[in-house]
N, C-alpha and C positions, 0 to 999 in steps of 0.2 A: 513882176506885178507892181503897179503903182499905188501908191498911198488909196488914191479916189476908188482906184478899181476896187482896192482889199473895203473901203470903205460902202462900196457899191454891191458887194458879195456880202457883208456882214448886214448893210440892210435887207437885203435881199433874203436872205434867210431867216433874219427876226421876222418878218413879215409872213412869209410860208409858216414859220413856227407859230406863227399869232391864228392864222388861218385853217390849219391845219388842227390847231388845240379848237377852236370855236367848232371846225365843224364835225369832230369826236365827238364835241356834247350833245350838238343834236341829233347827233345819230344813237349816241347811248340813252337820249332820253325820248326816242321814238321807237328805239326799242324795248324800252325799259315797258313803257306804254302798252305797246301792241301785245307785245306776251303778259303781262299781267292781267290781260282776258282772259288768258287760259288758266290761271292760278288758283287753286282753290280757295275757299276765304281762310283757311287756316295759316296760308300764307300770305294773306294778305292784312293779317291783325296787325301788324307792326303800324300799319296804313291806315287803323281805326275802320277795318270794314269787319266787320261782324258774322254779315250774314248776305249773301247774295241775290234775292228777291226780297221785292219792297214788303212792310208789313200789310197784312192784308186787311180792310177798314173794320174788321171783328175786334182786332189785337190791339186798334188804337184808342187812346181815353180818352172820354166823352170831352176834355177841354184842350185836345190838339187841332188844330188848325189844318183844314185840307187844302 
């Protein structure tokens, strides 16, 4: 194997590795997404969600903004 070739495999590989890491995240973060529908809110506090249905216009105070 010649110097260019070894230099031709070594990009070759950074590049799959660059590729390869980019499209892990999108996929962990599409799924991270989609299943967090399923989640109850009590796991989803970390995420500042509360409560799972909006409030209802009874429980809002008279100076909130609809």
């Amino acid at each position: 194997m010649t110097f260019l070739e070894l230099l031709d495999v070594i990009a070759l590989t950074c590049v799959v590795t660059v590729l390869l890491t980019l499209f892990w995240q999108r996929m962990r973060t599409y799924l991270k997404n989609h299943f967090e529908q399923y989640l109850s809110p009590r796991y989803l506090k970390s995420c500042g969600v509360r409560r799972r249905m909006p409030a209802s216009p009874a429980q809002r105070t008279p100076d909130e903004s609809v």
